[in-house]
N, C-alpha and C positions, 0 to 999 in steps of 0.2 A: 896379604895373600899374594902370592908368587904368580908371575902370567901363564905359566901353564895351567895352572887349577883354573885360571878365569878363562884362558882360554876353553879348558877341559870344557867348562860349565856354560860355554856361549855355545859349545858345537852340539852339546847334547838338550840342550835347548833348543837349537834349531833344528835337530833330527824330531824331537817330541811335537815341534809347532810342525812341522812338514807332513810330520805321522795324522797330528791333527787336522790339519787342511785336507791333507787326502781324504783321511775317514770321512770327514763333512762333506766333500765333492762327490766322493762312493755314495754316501745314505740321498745326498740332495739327488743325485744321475736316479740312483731307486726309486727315490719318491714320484721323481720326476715319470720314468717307466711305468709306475704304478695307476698312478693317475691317467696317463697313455691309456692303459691298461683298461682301465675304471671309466674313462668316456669312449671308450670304444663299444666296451659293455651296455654303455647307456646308450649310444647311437642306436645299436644293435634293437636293443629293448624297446628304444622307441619306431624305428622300423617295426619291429613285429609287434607293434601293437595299434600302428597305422594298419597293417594286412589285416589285423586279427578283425581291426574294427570294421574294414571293407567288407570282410567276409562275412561279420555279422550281420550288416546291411542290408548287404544281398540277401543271407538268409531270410533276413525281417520280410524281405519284401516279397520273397517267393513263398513264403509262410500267409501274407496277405493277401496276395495272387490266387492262394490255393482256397484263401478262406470264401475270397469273393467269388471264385469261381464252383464251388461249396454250396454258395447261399445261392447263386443264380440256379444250378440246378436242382434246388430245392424248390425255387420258385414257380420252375417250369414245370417239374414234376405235380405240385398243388393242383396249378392251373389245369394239366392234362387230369389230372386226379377227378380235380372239380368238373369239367366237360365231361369226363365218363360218366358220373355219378348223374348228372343232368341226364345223359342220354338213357342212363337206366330207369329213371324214374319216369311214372305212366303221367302221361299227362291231363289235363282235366278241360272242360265244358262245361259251362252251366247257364244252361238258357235265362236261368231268374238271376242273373246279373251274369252280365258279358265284361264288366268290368272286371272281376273274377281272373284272376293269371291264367294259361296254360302252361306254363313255364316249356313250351313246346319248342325245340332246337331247330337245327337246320336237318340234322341228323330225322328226328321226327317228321318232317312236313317232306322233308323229301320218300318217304316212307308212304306220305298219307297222299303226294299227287304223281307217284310211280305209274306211267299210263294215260296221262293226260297231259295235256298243255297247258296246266299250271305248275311243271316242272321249270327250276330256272327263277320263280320267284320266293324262294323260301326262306330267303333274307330280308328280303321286304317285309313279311310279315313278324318276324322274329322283331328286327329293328321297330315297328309300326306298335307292339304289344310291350315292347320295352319303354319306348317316348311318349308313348299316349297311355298306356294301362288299359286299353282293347284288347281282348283275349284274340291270339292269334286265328284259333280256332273258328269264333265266330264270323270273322272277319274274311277269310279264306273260303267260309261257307259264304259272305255275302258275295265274293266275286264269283265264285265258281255262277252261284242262282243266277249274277247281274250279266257275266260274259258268258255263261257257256262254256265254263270251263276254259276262260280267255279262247274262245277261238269262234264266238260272235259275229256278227259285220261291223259291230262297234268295236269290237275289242281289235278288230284287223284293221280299221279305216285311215288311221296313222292319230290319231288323237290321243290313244292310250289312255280312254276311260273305261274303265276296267270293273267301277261302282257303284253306273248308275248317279254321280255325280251332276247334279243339276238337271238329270234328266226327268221332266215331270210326265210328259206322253212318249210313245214309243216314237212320232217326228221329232223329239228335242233332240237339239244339237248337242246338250247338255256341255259341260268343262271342256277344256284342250288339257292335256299335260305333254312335260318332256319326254315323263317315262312312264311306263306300268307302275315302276316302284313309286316314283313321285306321287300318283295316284293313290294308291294306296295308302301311305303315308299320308298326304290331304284328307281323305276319306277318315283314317283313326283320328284325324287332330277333330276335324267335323264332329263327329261323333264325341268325342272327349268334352268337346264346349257347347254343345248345342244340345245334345243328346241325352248324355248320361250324367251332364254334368246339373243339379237342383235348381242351381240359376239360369242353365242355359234355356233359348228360345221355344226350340221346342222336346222338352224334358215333360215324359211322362212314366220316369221310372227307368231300371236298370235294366230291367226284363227286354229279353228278343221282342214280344209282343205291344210293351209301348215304345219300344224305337218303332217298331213296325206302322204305329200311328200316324205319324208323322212321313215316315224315310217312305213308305210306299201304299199312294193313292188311287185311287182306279179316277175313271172320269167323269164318273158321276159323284165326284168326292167322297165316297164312300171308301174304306180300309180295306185294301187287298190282303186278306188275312193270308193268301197261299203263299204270299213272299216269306212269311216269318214261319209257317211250317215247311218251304221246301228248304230254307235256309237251315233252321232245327235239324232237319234228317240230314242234309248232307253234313253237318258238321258234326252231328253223333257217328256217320261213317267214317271222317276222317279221323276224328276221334279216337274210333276201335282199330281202322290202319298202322294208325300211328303208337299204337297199345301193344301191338301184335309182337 
């Protein structure tokens, strides 16, 4: 072979190998762009799916926000719901057990001492027919008969007995308390354990009449029956007050 054919055949060999190397450097530079291309796409992706997640988050949480705040005022509504239905319902008295609920509110008893200076305790007694199971009612009739409708010498002397508490003649000094309420309160626990309760000391039945046995004696030991009938009447009045 002659040097021109070989040379011929080196030169177009190296333009083939040069055509080749470029095309390779061309597709690798692409690939290379592509790829570029392709994680940028994915940074991208993954950004918005960091936001998307925040966003869901939040969502979540104002979604729970609204659910609790949903159920709270569900709850409050019941409550209100439950106190009306209370206040609508009549409430009750029954001389042959005083244990007997009134289921009587504040709503009610402020109804039934509108006019008197038993206004002001109608929580006491509510509280006192709740802790002890003394009907409100009876018990409101026992202070009004014992103070005077709180407004007594006893009930003003700064002692705050209010029930006849430990008073056996009309000189007993009878209890001290701090308050009207604490009184009252003493007075249904008294009654609860002593009274109404089978076991207690002195239990002669749930009836107004044998509490009356025991809770109020004249002085010749004999049973002041008018304690348990002026008690009876004024509690059938607050009673129908509190009906009205």
């Amino acid at each position: 072979m002659n040097k021109a054919k070989i040379k011929t055949i080196i030169c177009t060999s190296s333009i083939g190998l040069c055509l080749l190397v470029g095309t390779m450097n061309y597709n690798a530079y692409q690939l290379h762009k592509q790829l570029e291309d392709k994680s940028e796409q994915l940074n991208q992706l993954i950004d918005d799916n960091k936001q998307l997640k925040i966003e869901f988050d939040k969502l979540t949480k104002e979604s729970n926000s609204d659910k609790e705040k949903v159920i709270k005022l569900e709850k409050e509504l019941q409550i209100k719901t439950d106190k009306l239905d209370s206040m609508m319902k009549n409430i009750s008295y029954n001389p042959n057990d005083i244990s007997n609920k009134s289921n009587a509110t504040h709503y009610h008893l402020k109804k039934a001492f509108k006019g008197t200076k038993m206004q002001g305790l109608e929580s006491a007694f509510v509280k006192a027919e709740k802790d002890y199971g003394v009907n409100a009612i009876f018990l409101a009739g026992l202070v009004a008969n014992e103070s005077g409708w709180n407004d007594s010498d006893r009930a003003k002397d700064g002692n705050n007995n209010i029930t006849g508490h430990a008073v056996y003649l009309s000189s007993s000094r009878g209890s001290t308390f701090n308050s009207k309420e604490e009184c009252i309160l003493s007075t249904a626990r008294l009654l609860k354990n002593d009274y109404i309760n089978p076991k207690g000391e002195h239990y002669n039945g749930n009836d107004i009449w044998g509490i009356n046995k025991m809770y109020s004696i004249n002085k010749d030991k004999s049973i002041n029956w008018k304690w348990s009938k002026d008690i009876n009447s004024i509690a059938n009045d607050l009673k129908n007050k509190s009906n009205k």
